[in-house]
C-alpha positions as CSV (number, residue, x, y, z in Angstrom):
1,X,0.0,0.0,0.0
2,X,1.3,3.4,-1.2
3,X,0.8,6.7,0.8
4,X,-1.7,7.7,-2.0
5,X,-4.0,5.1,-0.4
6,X,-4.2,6.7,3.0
7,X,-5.7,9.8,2.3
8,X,-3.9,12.9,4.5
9,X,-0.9,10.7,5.6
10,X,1.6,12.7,5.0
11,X,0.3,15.6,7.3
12,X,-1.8,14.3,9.5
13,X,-0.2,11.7,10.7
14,X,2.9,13.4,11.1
15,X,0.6,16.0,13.2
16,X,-0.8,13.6,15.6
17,X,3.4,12.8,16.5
18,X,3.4,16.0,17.6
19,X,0.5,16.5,19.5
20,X,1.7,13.2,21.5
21,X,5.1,15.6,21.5
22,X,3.2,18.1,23.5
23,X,1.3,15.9,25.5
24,X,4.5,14.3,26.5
25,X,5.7,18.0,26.9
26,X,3.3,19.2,29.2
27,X,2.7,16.0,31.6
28,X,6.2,16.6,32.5
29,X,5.3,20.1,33.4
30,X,2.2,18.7,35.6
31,X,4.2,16.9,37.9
32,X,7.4,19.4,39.0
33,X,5.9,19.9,42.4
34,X,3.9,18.1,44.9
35,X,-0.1,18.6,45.1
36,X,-1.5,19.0,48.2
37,X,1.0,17.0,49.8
38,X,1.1,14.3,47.3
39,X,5.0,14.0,45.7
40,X,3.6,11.0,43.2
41,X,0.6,12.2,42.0
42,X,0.9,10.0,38.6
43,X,0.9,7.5,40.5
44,X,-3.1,7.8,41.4
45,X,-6.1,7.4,40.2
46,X,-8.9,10.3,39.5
47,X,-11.3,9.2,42.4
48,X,-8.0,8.6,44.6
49,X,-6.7,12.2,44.9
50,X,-8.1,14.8,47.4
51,X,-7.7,18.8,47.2
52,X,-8.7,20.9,44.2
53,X,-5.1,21.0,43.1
54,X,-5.0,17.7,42.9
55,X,-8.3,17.3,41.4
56,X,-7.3,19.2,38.7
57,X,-3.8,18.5,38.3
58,X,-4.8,14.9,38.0
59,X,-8.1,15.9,35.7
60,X,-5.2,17.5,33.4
61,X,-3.1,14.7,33.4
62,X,-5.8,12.8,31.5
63,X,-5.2,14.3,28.0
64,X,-2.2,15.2,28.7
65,X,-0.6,11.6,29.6
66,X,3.1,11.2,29.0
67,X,2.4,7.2,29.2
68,X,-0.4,7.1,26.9
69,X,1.4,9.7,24.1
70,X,4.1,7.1,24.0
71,X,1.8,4.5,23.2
72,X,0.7,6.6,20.7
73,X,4.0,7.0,19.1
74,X,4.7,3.5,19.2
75,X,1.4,2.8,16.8
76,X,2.6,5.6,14.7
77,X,6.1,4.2,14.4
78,X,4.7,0.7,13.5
79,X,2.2,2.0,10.5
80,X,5.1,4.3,8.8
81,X,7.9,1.7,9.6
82,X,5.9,-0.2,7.7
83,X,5.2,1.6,4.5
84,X,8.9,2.3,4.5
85,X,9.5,-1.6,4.5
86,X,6.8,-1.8,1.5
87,X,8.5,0.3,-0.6
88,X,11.9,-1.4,0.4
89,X,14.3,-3.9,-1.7
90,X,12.3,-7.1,-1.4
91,X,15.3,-9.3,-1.0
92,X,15.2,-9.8,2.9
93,X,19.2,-9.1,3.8
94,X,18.9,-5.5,1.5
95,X,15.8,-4.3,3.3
96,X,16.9,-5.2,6.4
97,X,20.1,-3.4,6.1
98,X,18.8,-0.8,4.0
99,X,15.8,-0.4,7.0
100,X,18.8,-0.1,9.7
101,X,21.1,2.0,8.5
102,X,17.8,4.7,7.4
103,X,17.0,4.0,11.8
104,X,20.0,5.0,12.6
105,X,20.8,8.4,10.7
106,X,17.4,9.1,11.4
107,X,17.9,8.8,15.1
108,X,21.1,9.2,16.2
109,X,22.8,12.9,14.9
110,X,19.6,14.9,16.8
111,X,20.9,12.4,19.8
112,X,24.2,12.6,20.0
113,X,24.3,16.3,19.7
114,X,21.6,16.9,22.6
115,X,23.3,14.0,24.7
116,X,26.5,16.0,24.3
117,X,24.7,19.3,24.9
118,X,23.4,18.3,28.2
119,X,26.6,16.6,29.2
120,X,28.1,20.2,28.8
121,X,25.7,21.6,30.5
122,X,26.6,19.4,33.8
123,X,30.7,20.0,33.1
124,X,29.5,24.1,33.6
125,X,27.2,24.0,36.2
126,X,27.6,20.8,38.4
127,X,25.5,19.4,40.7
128,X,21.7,20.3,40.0
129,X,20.1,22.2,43.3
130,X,16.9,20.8,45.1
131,X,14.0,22.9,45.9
132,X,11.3,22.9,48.4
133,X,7.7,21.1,46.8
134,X,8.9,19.5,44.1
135,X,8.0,16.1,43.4
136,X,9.7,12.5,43.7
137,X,10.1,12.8,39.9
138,X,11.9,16.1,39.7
139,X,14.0,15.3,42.5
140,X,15.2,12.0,40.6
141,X,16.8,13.9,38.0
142,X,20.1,14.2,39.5
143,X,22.5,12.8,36.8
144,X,26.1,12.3,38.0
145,X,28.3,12.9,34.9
146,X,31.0,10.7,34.2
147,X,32.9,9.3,30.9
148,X,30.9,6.1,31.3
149,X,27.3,7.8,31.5
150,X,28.4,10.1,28.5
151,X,29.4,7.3,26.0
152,X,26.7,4.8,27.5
153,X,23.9,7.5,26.3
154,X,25.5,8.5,23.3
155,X,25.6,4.9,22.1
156,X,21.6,4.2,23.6
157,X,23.5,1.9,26.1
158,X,21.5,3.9,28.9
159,X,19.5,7.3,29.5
160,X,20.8,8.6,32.6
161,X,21.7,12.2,31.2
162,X,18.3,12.0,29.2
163,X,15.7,10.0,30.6
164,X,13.3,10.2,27.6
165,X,15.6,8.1,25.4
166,X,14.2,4.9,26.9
167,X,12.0,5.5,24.3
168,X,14.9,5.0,21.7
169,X,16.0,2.7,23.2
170,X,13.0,1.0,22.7
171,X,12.5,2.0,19.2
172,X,16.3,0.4,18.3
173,X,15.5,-2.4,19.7
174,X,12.2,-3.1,17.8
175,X,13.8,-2.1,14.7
176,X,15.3,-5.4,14.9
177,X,12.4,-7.3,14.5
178,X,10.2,-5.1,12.4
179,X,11.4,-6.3,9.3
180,X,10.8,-9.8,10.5
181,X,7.1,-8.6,11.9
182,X,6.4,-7.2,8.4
183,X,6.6,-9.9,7.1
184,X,3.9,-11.6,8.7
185,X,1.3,-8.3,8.8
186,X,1.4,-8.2,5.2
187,X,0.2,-12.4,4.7
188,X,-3.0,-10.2,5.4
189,X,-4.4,-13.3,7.5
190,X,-6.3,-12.4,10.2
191,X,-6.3,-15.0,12.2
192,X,-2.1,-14.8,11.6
193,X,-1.8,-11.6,12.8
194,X,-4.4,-12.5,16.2
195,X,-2.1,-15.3,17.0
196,X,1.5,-12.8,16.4
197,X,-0.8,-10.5,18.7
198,X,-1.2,-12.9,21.4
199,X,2.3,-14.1,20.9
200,X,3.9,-10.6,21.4
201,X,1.9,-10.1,24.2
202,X,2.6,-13.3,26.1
203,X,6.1,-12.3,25.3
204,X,5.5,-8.6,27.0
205,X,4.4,-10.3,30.1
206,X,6.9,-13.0,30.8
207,X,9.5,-10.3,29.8
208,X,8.5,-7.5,31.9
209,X,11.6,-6.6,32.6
210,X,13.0,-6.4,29.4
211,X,12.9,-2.7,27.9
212,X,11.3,-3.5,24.8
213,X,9.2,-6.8,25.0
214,X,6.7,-5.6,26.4
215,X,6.6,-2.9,23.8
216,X,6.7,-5.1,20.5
217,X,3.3,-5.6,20.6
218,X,1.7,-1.8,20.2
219,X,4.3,-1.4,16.6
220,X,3.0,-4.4,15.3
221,X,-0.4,-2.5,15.8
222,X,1.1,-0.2,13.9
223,X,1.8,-2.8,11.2
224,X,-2.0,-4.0,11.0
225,X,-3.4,0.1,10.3
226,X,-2.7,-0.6,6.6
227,X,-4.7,-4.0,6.4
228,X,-6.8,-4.7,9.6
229,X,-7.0,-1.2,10.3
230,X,-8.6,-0.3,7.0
231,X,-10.9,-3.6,6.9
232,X,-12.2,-2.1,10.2
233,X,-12.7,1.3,9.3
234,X,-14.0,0.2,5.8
235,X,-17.2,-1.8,7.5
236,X,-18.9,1.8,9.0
237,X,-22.2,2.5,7.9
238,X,-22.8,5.4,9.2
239,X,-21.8,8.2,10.8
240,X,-23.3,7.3,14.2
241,X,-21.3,4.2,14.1
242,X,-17.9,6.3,12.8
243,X,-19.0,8.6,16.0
244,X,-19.5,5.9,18.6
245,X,-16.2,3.9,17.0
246,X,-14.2,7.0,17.8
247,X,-15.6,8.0,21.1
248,X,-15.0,4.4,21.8
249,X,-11.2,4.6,20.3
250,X,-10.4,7.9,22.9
251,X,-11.9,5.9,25.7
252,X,-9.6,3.1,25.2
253,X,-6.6,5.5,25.1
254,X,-7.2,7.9,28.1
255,X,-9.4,6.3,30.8
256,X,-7.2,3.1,31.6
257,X,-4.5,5.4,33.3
258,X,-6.7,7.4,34.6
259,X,-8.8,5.0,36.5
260,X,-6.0,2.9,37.6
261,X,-2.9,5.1,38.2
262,X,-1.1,2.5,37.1
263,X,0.8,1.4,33.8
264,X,-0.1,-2.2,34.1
265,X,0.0,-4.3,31.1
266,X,-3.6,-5.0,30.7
267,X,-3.4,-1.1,30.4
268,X,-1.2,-1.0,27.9
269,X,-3.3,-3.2,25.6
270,X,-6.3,-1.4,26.2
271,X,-4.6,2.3,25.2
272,X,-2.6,0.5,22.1
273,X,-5.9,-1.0,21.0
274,X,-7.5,2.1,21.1
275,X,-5.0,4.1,19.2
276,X,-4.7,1.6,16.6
277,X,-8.6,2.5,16.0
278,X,-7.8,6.5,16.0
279,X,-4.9,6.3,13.5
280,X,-7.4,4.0,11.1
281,X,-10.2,6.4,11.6
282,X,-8.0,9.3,10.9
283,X,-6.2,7.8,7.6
284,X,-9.6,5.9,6.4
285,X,-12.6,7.1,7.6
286,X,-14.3,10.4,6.2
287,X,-13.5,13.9,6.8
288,X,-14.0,15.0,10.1
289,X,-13.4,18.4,12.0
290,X,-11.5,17.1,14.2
291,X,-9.5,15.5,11.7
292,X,-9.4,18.7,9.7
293,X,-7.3,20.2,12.7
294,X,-4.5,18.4,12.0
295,X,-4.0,20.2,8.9
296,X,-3.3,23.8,10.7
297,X,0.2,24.9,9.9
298,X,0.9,25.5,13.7
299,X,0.0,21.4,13.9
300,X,1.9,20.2,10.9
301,X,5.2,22.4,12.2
302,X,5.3,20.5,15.8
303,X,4.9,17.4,13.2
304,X,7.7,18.2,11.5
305,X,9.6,19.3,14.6
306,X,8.1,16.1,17.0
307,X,11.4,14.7,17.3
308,X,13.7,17.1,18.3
309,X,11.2,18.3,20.2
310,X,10.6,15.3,22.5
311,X,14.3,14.7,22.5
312,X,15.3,18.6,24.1
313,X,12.0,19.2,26.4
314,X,13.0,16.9,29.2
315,X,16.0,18.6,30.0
316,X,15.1,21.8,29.1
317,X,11.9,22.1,31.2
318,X,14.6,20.9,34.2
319,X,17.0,23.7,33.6
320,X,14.2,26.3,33.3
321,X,12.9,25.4,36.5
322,X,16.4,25.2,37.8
323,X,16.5,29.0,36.8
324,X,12.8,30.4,37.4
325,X,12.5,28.5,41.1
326,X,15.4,30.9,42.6
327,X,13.1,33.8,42.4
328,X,10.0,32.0,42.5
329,X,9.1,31.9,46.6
330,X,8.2,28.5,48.3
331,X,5.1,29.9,49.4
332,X,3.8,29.7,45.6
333,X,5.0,26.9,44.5
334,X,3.1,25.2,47.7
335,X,0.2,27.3,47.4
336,X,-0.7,26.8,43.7
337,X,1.8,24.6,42.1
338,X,-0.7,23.7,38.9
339,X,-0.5,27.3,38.2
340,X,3.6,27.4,38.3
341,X,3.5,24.2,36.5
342,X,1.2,25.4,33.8
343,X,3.5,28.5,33.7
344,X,6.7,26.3,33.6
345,X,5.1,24.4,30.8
346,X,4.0,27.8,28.6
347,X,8.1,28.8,28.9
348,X,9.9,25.7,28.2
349,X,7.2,24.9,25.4
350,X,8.6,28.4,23.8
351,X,12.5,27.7,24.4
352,X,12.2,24.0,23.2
353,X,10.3,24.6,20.1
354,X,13.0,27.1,19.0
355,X,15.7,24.6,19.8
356,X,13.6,21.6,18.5
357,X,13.5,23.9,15.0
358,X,17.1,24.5,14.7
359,X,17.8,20.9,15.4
360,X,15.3,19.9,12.7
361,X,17.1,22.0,9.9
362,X,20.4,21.8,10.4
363,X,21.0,18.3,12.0
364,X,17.8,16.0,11.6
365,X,17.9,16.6,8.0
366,X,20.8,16.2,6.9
367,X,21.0,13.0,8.9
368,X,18.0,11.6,7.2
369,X,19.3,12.3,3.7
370,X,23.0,11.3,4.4
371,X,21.4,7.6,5.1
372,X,19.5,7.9,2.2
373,X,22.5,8.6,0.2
374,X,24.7,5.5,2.1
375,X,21.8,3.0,1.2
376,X,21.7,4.2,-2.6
377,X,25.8,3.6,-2.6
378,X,26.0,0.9,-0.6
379,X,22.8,-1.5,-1.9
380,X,21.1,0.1,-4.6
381,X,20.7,-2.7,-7.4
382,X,23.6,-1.8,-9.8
383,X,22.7,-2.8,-13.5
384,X,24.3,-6.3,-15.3
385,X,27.1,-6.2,-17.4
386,X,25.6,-6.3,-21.0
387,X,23.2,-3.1,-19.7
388,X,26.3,-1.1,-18.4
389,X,27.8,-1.3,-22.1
390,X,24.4,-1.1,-23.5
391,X,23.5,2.7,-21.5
392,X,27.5,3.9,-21.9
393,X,26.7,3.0,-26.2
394,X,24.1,5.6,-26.3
């Protein structure tokens, strides 16, 4: 299936990345400070917390899920992974090489320069400095620099300096078996891709504590948009069906979390099922005003930018609120620490998308077409003898 199939791919898609982005973005923001006393509000569930901050902080926290936007991205990455492997050399040892080497100049330059930018930031300042009311999770960003923590991160051995790049991590890892995974979404079997389904999941849970395992599962979601997805989206009716699918779809995603507190697996499956409905909806089903939204320009730049973005936030919204909290009293922060946070997440939204932009032009790019470049050279098909001295005849 070609891009020409899924009608506003190219945009749309790449605009829901980088609304997960900001989601991501702004639950960090959420949970600088304790509420009401609580240091781990993520931790709880909606009917669990006490307090109107904590009400609301937690009521916020239900669009704007850091957990759930990951999920998210994980579908995403599955469904374009995917059409990148359909258009790829169909002998298996070229695409997989050719699918590798395009993940790891897409990846690693935006990386390794913001790894090395944060590990400079450390050598200058030193030891970050604790303030009253923040929470269990801002207090655990303390990084200790040393040579080993540097290179580890660099190299997506670890993510001490940048806790984020689990994700990457994550995303390397699955890049391994995506190829092979492919290969079994597009047998366009159905009961074949229940059983790989149950499979990866069985996998998640006697893996737990594996960093990616329990992942596999939501990207080969991603791999079934283009065949199950479509099948699914294709048997509506009506628009009162297309209505209740969707409300149903948003459900799935936000409410496990939020009724639970918890990330359990059973969770996971739940939110990954119920983005693997959105994406179909949004790339097969009919127009929509909600879908129509993606299409703003201020949506399709944080597409674009969704990368770099995610990658710099983290540490940005840290060193902002290492600045801003030495004039900002204690009293406020305890007071009405939604209100700081919301404030903290306005600021660093501002710094990091100008970073995130710069990053985008001058480094993600070029990465992304130098791979290009080393798969043409290094496994484009070159032609047969008698055709060489045919094309250098005329």
């Amino acid at each position: 299936m070609g891009e020409s199939e899924a009608p506003g791919f190219a945009t749309r898609i790449e605009s829901l990345r980088g609304v997960a982005a900001m989601m991501v973005a702004v639950s960090h923001s959420l949970i600088v400070f304790s509420v009401n006393g609580i240091t781990n509000i993520w931790e709880y569930s909606i009917q669990d917390v006490h307090g109107t901050q904590a009400f609301w902080t937690r009521l916020l926290a239900i669009p704007f899920n850091g957990n759930v936007a990951v999920t998210i991205f994980f579908v995403i990455s599955g469904f374009v992974l995917g059409l990148s492997l359909d258009r790829r050399d169909p002998r298996l040892p070229v695409r997989f090489a050719t699918f590798l080497a395009a993940r790891v100049f897409r990846l690693y330059p935006a990386l390794l320069l913001c790894i090395a930018a944060i590990a400079g930031y450390w050598l200058w300042v030193g030891a970050p400095r604790d303030f009253p009311n923040t929470s269990e999770w801002y207090r655990w960003y303390h990084p200790m620099l040393t040579y080993g923590i540097w290179w580890r991160d660099e190299l997506l051995l670890g993510c001490v300096l940048n806790p984020v790049a689990w994700t990457l991590q994550v995303e390397m890892l699955a890049a391994l078996a995506l190829p092979f995974l492919h290969l079994l979404s597009r047998a366009r079997k159905p009961a074949l891709d229940l059983a790989a389904l149950a499979a990866l999941i069985a996998a998640g849970v006697v893996f737990s504590n594996n960093i990616a395992a329990p992942q596999l599962f939501v990207f080969y979601l991603g791999l079934m948009v283009p065949t199950a997805g479509r099948r699914l989206i294709g048997g509506i009716g009506s628009a009162l069906q297309a209505n209740l699918l969707m409300g149903l779809a948003l459900a799935m995603i936000f409410l496990p979390l939020a009724l639970t507190g918890q990330p359990l697996m059973l969770n996971r499956v739940v939110e990954a099922s119920g983005a693997f409905i959105f994406i179909s909806a949004l790339l097969y089903g009919k127009e929509r005003a909600l879908f129509a939204a993606l299409d703003s320009r201020v949506a399709r730049t944080y597409g674009r930018i969704s990368y770099s973005f995610y990658l710099y936030h983290f540490f940005l919204l840290f060193v902002l609120s290492q600045v801003l909290l030495v004039w900002i009293p204690a009293s406020l922060t305890a007071r009405a620490p939604l209100a700081v946070g919301i404030s903290l997440a306005l600021i660093s939204v501002v710094v990091t998308t100008l970073v995130a932009g710069l990053s985008y032009q001058f480094v993600e790019q070029p990465g992304v077409r130098l791979g290009r470049w080393l798969a043409q050279a290094l496994w484009a098909p070159r032609p047969a003898l008698g055709e060489l001295a045919e094309g250098e005849a005329e």
